[in-house]
C-alpha positions in Angstrom: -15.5 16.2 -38.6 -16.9 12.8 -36.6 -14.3 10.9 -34.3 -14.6 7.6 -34.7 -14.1 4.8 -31.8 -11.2 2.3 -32.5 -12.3 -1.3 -32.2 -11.4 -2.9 -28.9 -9.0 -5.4 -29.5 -9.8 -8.9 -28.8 -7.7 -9.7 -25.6 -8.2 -12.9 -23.5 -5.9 -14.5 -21.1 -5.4 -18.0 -20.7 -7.4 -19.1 -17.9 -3.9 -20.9 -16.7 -2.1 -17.9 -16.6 -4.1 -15.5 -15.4 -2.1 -15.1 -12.3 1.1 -14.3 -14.3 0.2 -11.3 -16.6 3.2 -9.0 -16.6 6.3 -9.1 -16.8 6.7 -8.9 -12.8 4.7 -11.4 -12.3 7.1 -14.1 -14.1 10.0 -12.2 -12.6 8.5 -13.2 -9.5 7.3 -16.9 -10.4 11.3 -17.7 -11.6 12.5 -16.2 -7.8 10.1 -18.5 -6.3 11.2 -21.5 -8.4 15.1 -21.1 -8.3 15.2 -19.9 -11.5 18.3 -17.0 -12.1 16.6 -13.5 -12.3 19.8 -11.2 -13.1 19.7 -11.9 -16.3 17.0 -14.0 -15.9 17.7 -17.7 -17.4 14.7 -17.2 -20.0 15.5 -21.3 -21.2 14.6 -22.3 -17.9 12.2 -20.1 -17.1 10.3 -21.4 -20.6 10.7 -24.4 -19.0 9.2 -23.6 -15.7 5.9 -23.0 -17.9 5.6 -26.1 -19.6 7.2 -24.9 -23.0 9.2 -27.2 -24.5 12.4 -25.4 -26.1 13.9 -26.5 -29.8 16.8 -25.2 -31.4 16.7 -25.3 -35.1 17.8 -24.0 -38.2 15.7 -21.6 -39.6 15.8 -18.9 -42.4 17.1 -15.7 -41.5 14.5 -13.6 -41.0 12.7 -16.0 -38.4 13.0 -15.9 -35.9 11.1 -18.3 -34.2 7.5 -19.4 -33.5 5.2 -20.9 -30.9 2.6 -23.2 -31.3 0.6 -25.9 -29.3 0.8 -29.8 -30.4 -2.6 -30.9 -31.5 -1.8 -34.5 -30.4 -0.1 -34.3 -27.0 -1.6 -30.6 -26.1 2.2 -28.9 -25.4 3.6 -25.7 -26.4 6.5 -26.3 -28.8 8.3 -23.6 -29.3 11.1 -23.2 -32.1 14.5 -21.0 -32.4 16.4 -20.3 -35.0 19.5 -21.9 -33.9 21.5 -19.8 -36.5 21.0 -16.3 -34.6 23.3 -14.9 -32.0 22.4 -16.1 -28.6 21.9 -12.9 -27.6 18.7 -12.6 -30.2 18.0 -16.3 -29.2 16.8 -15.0 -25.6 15.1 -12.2 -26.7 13.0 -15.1 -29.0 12.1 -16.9 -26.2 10.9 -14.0 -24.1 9.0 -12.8 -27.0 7.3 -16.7 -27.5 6.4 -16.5 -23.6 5.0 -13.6 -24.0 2.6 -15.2 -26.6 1.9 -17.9 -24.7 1.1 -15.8 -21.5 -0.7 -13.3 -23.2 -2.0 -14.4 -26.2 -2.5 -18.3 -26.1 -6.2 -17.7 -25.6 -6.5 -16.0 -28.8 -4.1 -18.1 -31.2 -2.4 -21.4 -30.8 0.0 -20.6 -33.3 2.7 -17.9 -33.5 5.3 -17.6 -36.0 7.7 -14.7 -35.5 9.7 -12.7 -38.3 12.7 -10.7 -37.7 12.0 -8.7 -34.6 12.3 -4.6 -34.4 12.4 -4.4 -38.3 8.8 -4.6 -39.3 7.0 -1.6 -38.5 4.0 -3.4 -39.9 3.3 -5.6 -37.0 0.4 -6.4 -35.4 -0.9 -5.4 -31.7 0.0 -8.6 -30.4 3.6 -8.8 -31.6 4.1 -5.2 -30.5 2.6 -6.5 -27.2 5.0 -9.5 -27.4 7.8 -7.3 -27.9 7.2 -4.7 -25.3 6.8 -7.5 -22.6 9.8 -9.4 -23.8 12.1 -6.3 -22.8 10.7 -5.3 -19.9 11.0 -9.1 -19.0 14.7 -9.7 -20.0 15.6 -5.8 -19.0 13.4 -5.1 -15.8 13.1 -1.7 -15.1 15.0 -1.7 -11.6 17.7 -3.6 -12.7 17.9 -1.6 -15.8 17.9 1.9 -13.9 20.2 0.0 -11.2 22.6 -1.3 -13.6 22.9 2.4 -15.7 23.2 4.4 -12.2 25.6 1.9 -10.3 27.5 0.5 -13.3 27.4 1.7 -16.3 25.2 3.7 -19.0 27.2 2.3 -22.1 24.3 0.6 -24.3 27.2 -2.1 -24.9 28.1 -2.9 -20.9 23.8 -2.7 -20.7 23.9 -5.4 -23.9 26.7 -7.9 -22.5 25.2 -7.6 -18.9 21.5 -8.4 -20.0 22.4 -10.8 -22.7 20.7 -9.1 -25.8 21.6 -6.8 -28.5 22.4 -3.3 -28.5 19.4 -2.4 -30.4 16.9 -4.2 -27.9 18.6 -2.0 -25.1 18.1 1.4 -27.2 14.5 0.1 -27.4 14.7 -0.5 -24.2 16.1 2.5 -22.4 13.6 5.0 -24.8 10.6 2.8 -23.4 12.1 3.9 -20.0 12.8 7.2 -20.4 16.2 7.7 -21.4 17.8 9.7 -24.2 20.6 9.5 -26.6 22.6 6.6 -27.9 19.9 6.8 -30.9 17.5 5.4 -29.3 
């Protein structure tokens, strides 16, 4: 039996936003510019990065995509206006994540229902890890569970997404029960 090396995966930066790589780093880019960290104000923190934000009707199970005008050289990104706001941020954290971390490879994301495809792709995986730890930080996660509350529904309503991001969310972390 021969072991067999996986294939690097092709994983660029954009030059621009080389600086701002994780999670942290955008965390710390919104304190800097006035923008609200706890919940962050994801909107205005899109915003902040040059991403121009649209709300639209969309089918169901989109739930939004990212992609750079060819004319004017912007990032548009669309969100399906028919979701719970609640899903609507974790969209838009997920689309900045593209466009932080993967704009170098792709200038076009489109973006099914999230957490329901186990058939996705590094980069959506990637997308999806650093959109939690973006909305949910891990110090004000651990703060919020040790100094308010552990209920995955006080965790939801305080960080503004669903219950089932937070299970993610908490399992990523470390934390057991609630199904996660």
């Amino acid at each position: 039996m021969a072991f067999i090396k996986k294939s690097e995966r092709k994983h660029r930066l954009d030059p621009e936003f080389e600086e701002l790589a994780t999670p942290k780093d955008l965390l710390d880019l919104a304190r800097k510019r006035g923008v609200e960290t706890n919940p962050i104000n994801i909107s205005q923190l899109a915003s902040e990065l040059g991403i121009v934000v649209r709300y639209e009707p969309m089918s169901d199970e989109d739930s939004g995509q990212l992609k750079k005008d060819k004319k004017s050289g912007d990032w548009i990104m669309t969100v399906n206006s028919l979701h719970h706001p609640h899903r609507q941020r974790f969209t838009i954290a997920h689309e900045i994540a593209h466009r932080i971390r993967h704009a170098a490879n792709s200038d076009h994301f489109e973006d099914k229902t999230f957490f329901r495809n186990n058939e996705s792709n590094w980069m959506e995986a990637e997308a999806n890890q650093f959109a939690a730890a973006l909305i949910m930080p891990e110090e004000a996660f651990t703060k919020f569970v040790e100094e308010k509350s552990a209920k995955v529904e006080d965790l939801a309503l305080h960080f503004k997404v669903s219950s089932m991001a937070v299970r993610i969310r908490a399992k990523s972390l470390g934390y057991e029960g609630h199904n996660a």
